[in-house]
N, C-alpha and C positions, 0 to 999 in steps of 0.2 A: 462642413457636412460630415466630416470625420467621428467630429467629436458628436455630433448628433446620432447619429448611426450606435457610439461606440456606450455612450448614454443608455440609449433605449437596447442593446444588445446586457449592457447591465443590470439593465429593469427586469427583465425575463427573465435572467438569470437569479437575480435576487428571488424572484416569484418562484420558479425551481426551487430553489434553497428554504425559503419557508413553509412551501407546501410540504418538501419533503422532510422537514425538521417536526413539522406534525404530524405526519401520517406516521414518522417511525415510533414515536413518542406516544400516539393514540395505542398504535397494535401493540408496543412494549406492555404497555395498561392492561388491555383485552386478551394478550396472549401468556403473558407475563414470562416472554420470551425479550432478550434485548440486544439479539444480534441483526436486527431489521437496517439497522446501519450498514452493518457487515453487506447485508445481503444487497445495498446499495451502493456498496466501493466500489463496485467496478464497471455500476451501471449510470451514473450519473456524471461523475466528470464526460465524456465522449456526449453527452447530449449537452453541456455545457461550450464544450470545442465547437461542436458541428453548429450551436446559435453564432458564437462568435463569429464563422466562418460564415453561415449564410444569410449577414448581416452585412458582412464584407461585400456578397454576391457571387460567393465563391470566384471570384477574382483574382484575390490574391493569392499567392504560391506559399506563403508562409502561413496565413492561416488553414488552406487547404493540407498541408501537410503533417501541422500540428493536430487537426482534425482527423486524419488517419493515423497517424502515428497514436493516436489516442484509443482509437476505436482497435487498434490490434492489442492492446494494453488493457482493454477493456476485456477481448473476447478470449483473449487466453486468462488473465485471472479469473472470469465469471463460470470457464469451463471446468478450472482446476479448483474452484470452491465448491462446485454441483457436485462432481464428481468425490468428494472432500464429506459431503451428506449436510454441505452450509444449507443448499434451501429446501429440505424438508423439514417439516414439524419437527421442533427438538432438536434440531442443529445447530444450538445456540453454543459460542466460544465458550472453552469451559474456563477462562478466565474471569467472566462477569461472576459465574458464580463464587469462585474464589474472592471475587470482590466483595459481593452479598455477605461473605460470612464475617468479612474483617468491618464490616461497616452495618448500624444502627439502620431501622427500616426507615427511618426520614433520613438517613444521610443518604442512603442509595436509592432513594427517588430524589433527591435532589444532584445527585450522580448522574442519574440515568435522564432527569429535564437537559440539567446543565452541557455535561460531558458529552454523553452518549447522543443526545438526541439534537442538541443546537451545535454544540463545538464543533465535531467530527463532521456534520453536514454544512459547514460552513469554512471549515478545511478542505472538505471535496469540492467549494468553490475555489478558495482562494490559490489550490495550485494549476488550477486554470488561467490564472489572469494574463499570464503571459500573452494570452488570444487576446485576450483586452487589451493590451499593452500593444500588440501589433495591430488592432483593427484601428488605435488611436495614431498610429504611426504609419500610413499605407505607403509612403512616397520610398522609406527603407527599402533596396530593391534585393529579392532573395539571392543570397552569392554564396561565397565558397563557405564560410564561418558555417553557415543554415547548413550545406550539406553535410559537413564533419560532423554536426549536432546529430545531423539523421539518422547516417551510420553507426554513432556511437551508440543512440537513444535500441535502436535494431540491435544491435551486440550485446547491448544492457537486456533485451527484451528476452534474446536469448539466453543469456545466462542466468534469467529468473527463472525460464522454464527448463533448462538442466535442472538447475537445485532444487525444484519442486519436484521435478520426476524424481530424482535420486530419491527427496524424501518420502513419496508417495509408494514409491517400490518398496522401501524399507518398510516403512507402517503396514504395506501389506504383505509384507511377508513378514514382519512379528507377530499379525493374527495369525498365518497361519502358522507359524511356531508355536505358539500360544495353544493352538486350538489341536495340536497334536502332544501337548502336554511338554514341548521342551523346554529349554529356557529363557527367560526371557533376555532379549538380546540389549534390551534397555535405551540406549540413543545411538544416533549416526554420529557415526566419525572420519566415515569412509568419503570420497567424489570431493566436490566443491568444501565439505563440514569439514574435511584436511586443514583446511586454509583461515575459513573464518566459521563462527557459531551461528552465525546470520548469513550465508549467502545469498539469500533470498530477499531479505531486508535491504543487504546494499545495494541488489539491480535495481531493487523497487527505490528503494530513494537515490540513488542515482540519474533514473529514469525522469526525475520530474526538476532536478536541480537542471541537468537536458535542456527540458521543457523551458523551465528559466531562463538558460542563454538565448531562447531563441525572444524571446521578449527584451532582454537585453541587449541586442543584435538592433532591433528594432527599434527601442527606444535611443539607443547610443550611450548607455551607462548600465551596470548590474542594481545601480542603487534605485529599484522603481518598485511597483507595487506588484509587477509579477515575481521579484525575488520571493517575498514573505510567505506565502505559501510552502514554499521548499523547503526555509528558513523552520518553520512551523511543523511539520510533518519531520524531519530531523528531528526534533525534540520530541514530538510523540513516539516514533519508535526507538530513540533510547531509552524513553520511560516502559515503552514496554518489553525489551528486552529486560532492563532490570526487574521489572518484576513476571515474568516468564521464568528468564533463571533463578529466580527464587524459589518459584514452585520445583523448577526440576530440582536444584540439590535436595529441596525435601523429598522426592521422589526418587531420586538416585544418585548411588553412595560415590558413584566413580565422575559425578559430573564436577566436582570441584576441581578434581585434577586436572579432566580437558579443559575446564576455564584458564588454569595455568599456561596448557601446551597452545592452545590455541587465540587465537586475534579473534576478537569480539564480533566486527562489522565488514572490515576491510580484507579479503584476500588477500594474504600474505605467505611466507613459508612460517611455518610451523617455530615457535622461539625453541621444544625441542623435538624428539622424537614420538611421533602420536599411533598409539599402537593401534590395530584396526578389528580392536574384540569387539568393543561394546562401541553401540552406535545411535545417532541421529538427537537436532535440536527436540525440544517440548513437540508434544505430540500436533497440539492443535495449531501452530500457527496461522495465521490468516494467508500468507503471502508465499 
């Protein structure tokens, strides 16, 4: 029955995933905007969870938890992308464009089918499976391992939202330096960007590797099919750190040195003394 349940909680989910690989794909066409993706990170995994779970019968304690635990992950990044000006008209990451210009008009619509529009929405499934993985596993009974995961997944949750505020304070208050004629203060260096260049990146992938234990928990091995997700989204935003900081040293003359002073992903101490003039990662990150 399990596996029956955990089948047909896959089917809908796959249907999710392809409608929503052509709707972002259709509007990318018609708006010739191609952050529609974007605009769906934070909305689609948590209706992926909440299938798994109320396949389950909301029952189970493990799927109900990953289901919240999801939908909090959801509602604070979709608040700090609105507010960020991600879902108005023209809110598109201003790295697509950057892409656009390094890449031929058939290579960036085969970009924007391939990458943008199947990949990415097919990654916002597969770091879901862990639900999968638990609803095919129900007899696993939720214990101490699940609670440390929760806790931690919460403390990860917060410390994605410090380092977004930190960076969203800074971006607005360089407008309004900006807009009073001073100088430009260029990126953060200051709060959590002390430690690492990405703080923000490694709650968020932190958060779903999380996610992974508890499917691992479940199954009784890491080696299963809700690891790959995690595994997967790890390699995407190291690619996109490398190419984010590429833009910024071309954008600014002092960011080569804090690559020296500072640790890439992981919060660390500082390898030396990070002075605290000039501040903050690439303007637009997503996360």
């Amino acid at each position: 029955m399990a596996d029956t349940g955990a089948s047909a909680a896959l089917l809908i989910c796959s249907a999710v995933f392809a409608a929503a690989s052509l709707g972002t794909r259709l509007l990318a066409v018609l708006t010739r905007e191609y952050s529609w993706v974007d605009r769906a990170w934070s909305l689609l995994p948590p209706v992926y969870l909440w299938v798994f779970a109320a396949v389950g019968g909301l029952a189970d304690a493990r799927l109900v938890v990953l289901a919240v635990l999801g939908t909090l992950w959801g509602v604070r990044l979709t608040l700090n992308f609105a507010r960020k000006g991600g879902y108005r008209p023209g809110g598109e990451d201003y790295r697509w464009a950057a892409i656009r210009r390094r890449l031929s008009r058939r290579q960036f619509a085969a970009f924007n089918l391939f990458f943008i529009s199947i990949y990415q929405n097919l990654l916002l499934l597969l770091i879901t499976l862990p639900a999968w993985v638990a609803l095919q596993n129900p007899g696993t009974p939720f214990g101490a391992g699940d609670l440390v995961l929760t806790v931690l997944f919460l403390a990860c949750l917060a410390g994605e939202t410090i380092a977004d505020q930190q960076q969203w304070k800074f971006q607005r208050d360089r407008l309004q330096r900006r807009a009073r004629g001073d100088a430009d203060p260029g990126f953060l260096r200051g709060g959590l960007f002390r430690y690492s260049r990405h703080p923000n990146y490694f709650f968020e992938i932190a958060q779903w590797w999380l996610v992974a234990g508890f499917g691992a928990i479940a199954a009784g091995s890491i080696l299963q099919a809700g690891t790959l997700g995690a595994v997967l989204l790890t390699l995407l935003f190291a690619g996109s750190i490398a190419f984010t900081e590429n833009i910024s040293m071309e954008r600014h003359p002092g960011y080569a040195a804090y690559r020296r002073e500072v640790w890439p992903l992981v919060p660390l101490a500082p390898k030396r003394r990070v002075p605290v003039a000039e501040n903050a990662p690439p303007s637009g990150e997503r996360l």
